[in-house]
MARNUBA-159533 format. One record per residue (C-alpha): x, y, z. Coordinates in steps of 0.1 Angstrom, whole numbers, m for minus. Layout:
u:v:w
X:Y:Z
...
END
This chain:
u:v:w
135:m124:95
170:m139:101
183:m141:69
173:m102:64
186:m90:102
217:m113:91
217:m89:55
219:m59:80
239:m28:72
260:m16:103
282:14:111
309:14:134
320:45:153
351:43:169
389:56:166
401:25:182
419:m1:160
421:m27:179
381:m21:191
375:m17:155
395:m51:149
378:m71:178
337:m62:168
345:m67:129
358:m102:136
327:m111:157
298:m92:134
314:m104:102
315:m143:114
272:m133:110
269:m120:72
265:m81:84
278:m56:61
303:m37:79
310:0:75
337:19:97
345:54:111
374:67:131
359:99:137
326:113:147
321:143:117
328:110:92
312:86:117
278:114:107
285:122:73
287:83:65
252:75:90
235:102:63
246:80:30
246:43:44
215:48:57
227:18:88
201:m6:102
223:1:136
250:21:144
278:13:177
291:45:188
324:49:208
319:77:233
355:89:232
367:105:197
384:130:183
369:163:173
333:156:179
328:132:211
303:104:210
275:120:225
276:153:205
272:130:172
246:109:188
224:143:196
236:152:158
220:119:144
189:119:167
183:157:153
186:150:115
153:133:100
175:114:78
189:90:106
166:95:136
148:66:139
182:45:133
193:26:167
224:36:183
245:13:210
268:33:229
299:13:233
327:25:260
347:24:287
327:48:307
308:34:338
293:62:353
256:63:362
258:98:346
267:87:312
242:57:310
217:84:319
229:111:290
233:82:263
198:67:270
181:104:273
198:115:239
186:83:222
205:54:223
188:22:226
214:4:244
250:6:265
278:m16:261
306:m9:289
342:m26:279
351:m53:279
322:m69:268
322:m106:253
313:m119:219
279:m134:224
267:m104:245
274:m78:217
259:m106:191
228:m106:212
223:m70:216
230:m60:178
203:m91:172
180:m77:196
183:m41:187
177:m48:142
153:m72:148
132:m48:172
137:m19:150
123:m38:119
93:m50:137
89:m15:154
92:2:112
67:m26:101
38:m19:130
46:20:119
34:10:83
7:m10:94
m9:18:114
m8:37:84
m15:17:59
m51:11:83
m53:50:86
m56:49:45
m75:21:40
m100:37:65
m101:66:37
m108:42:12
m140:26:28
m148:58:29
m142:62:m10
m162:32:m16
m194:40:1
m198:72:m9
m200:60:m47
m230:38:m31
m244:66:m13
m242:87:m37
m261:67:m62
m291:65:m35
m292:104:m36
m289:110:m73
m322:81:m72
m339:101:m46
m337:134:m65
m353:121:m96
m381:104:m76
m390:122:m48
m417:136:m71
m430:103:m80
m443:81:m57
m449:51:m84
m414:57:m99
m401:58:m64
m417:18:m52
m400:7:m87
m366:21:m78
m370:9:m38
m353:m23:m47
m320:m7:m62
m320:17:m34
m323:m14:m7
m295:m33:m26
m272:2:m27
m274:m3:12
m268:m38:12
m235:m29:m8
m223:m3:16
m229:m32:46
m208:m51:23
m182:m30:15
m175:m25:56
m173:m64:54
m152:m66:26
m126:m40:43
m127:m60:74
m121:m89:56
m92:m73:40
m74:m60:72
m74:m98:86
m56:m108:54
m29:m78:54
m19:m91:88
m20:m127:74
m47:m143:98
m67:m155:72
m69:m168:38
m84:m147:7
m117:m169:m1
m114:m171:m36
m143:m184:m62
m156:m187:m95
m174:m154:m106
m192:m152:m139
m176:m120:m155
m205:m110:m181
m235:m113:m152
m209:m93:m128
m207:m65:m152
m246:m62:m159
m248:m63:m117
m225:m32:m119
m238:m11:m146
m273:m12:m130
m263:8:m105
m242:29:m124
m266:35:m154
m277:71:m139
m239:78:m144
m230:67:m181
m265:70:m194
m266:112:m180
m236:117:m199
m247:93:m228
m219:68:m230
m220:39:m249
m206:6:m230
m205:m21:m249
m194:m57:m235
m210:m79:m264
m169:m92:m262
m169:m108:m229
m177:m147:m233
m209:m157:m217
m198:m185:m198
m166:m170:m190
m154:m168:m152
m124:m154:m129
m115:m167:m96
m116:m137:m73
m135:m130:m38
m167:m123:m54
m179:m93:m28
m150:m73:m39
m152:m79:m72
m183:m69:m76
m185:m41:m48
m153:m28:m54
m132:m34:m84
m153:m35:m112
m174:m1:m102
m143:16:m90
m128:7:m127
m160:12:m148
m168:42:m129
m134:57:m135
m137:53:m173
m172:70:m172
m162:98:m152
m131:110:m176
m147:102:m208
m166:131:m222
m204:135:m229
m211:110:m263
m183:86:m259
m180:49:m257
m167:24:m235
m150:m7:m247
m149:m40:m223
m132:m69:m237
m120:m104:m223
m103:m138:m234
m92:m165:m223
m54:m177:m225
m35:m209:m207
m59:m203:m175
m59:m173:m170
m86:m140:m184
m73:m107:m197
m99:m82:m190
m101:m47:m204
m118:m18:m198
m111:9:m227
m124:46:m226
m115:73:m252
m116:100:m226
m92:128:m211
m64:100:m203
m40:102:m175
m12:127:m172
20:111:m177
35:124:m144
10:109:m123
6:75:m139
34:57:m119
14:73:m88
m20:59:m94
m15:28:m66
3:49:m44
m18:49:m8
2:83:0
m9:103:m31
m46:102:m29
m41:144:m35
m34:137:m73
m75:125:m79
m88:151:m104
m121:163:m114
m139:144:m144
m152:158:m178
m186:168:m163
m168:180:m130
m173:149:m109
m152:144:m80
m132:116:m64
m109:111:m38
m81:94:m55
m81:61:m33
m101:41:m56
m72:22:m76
m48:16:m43
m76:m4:m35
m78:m20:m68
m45:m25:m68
m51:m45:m35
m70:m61:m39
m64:m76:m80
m27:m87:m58
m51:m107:m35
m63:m125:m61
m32:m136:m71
m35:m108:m105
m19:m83:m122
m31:m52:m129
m19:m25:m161
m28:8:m168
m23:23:m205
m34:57:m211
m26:87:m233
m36:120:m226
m66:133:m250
m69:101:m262
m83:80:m236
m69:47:m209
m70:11:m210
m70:m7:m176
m61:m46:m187
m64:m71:m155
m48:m105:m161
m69:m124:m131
m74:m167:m130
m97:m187:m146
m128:m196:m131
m148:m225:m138
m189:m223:m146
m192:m252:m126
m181:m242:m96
m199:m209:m93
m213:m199:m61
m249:m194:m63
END
C-alpha cells in the first residue's frame, strides 16, 4: 500500500510561489508526482485530465476563488469522489464549515509544518484507496450474487425439464429420482462453492486445491446435461481426453460450475445435428483442455467483454432460443484464475468457438475419493 500511496498523483492549487515552492519541496522528498496550478479554471481543467489521487486547494485565487472550483469539482462526475484539502490562511469557523459542507476532506490553516501536511496527504490517499476498494467489493458481491443465481437455475432447470417428461410415468419417474436428488445436492453445493469463494476474494482463506480426474468429471457433467445435447442431437465426443489424466483445481467448482457452464455454452449456440469436440494433453505439468463447438460463434465486438462482471446484458439467446444471463464465464473466469489457470476464448462467427483452459497437473494418486 505504501509504495502505491507513495506512486500517488497530486494537484496543487495555489497562485502562491513561494506556497507552491514550500509543499513541492516537502511532497517530492516522498516519490509523489507533483502537478501545479496557479489558477482555479486551470487548477479544474487540469483535476478533469490528471485524474489526481488528491488535490490541495488554496482558497484565495484569481478569477475563480477556491471554494467556487471546489463546488465545480464536487459537481463534475469526472472528479467527485477525488479528495480535496483546503489549504489557507483563513481561520474563520465560517470557512471550515463551507469547505467541509462543499466537500473537502480536510483543512490546513497556514502555517502549517512539514510532518503535519505529510500526514494528512498520507491519511487522506490511503483512506480514499481503501474507501474505492470496499466500493468494488460491495459490487463485485452484488454480481457474484447474480451469478449463484445463474448457476442454480441451470440445476433447476434440469429438475424441471426431468419432471415434465416423467410426470406421466411413475416407473420412469423412481429411475430418474436419483439424478433429480443429486441436481439438489449441486445447487446446496453451488451456495457452498460461492461462499467459499467470497472468503477467498477477501483473502481469509486458501483455495483447496486437488487432484480431479478430467475424463470421469466430464461423464459426471454430461449426465446431467444429456436432456440438453441429446434434444438438439449433438454429438460430444471426448474419446481424446487421457483416462488417467488429472488437473489440480477445487473439485466442487470444477465440476459444479466450470465444466457445465463451458459445455453447456457450446451446446446451447451450436445448432440442431452438430458435434462437440473436447480435447486435452498434457505438456511440462500442466493440461490444455479444449472444448470445440461448430456453432453460431461469438460476435467480435463482444468477445473482449465476455469476463466482464458489468456486461452480463450482452448474453444472447442460443440456436434453439435458450436463454442465459450472461454471468456464466465471469465466473469461469474466476474461478480458472483461482486455480492458478488461464483461460482463452477463440471463436468466429458462423463457424463456431474454442474455449482452451491451460489448468495444472494433477496426479492419479492423489485423487480425493
Amino acid at each position: 500500500m505504501a509504495d502505491s500511496i507513495n506512486a500517488a498523483k497530486i494537484l496543487i492549487i495555489d497562485d502562491d510561489t513561494n506556497d507552491l515552492q514550500f509543499l513541492g519541496s516537502i511532497l517530492q522528498q516522498q516519490n509523489y508526482k507533483l502537478y501545479l496550478a496557479d489558477d482555479g479554471e486551470e487548477g479544474f481543467k487540469r483535476a478533469e485530465k490528471v485524474l489526481p489521487d488528491i488535490i490541495l486547494l488554496d482558497l484565495v485565487l484569481p478569477g475563480i476563488n477556491g471554494f467556487e472550483i471546489l463546488t465545480r469539482l464536487k459537481k463534475s462526475p469526472t472528479t467527485e469522489k477525488i479528495p480535496v484539502i483546503i489549504i489557507s490562511g483563513k481561520t474563520s469557523t465560517e470557512d471550515f464549515e463551507k469547505g467541509f459542507s462543499l466537500g473537502a476532506v480536510d483543512y490546513l490553516t497556514k502555517p502549517f509544518s512539514a510532518s503535519e501536511l505529510s500526514t494528512r496527504v498520507f491519511t487522506h490517499i490511503n483512506s480514499s484507496k481503501v474507501k474505492f476498494e470496499l466500493e468494488e467489493r460491495v459490487v463485485e458481491s452484488k454480481q457474484l450474487l447474480q451469478l449463484v443465481g445463474h448457476d442454480l437455475s441451470n440445476q433447476l432447470f434440469g429438475v424441471k425439464e426431468i419432471l415434465e417428461i416423467v410426470k406421466e410415468d411413475k416407473e420412469e419417474f423412481l429411475k430418474i429420482l436419483p439424478l433429480i436428488d443429486e441436481s439438489i445436492k449441486n445447487s446446496l453445493a453451488i451456495i457452498e462453492i460461492i461462499k467459499d469463494f467470497i472468503f477467498i476474494e477477501g483473502k481469509r482463506k486458501e483455495w483447496d486445491l486437488s487432484s480431479v480426474p478430467l475424463k470421469s468429471s466430464i461423464e459426471s457433467v454430461l449426465k446431467h446435461l444429456d436432456l440438453n445435447y441429446k434434444k438438439k442431437e449433438i454429438k460430444i465426443d471426448f474419446s481424446k481426453v487421457p483416462e488417467e489424466l488429472c488437473v489440480l483445481v477445487h473439485q466442487q467448482s470444477f465440476i459444479q460450475s466450470v465444466l457445465p457452464n463451458l459445455i453447456s455454452n457450446s451446446i446451447k449456440f451450436s445448432p440442431k445435428g452438430s458435434k462437440i469436440d473436447i480435447f486435452a494433453k498434457e505438456n511440462n505439468g500442466e493440461v490444455s483442455f479444449e472444448i470445440k463447438d461448430f456453432g453460431i460463434g461469438i460476435p467480435k465486438e463482444t468477445q473482449p467483454l465476455i469476463f466482464s462482471l458489468k456486461d452480463g446484458d450482452i448474453t444472447r439467446k442460443g440456436t434453439e432460443g435458450e436463454v442465459g444471463t450472461g454471468y456464466g464465464m465471469p465466473l469461469v473466469n474466476k474461478f480458472i484464475n483461482a486455480y492458478g489457470g488461464d483461460i482463452k476464448i477463440e471463436s468466429t462467427e458462423g463457424k463456431g468457438t474454442t474455449v482452451t483452459l491451460i489448468l495444472k497437473k494433477g496426479s492419479p494418486k492423489e485423487v480425493r475419493i
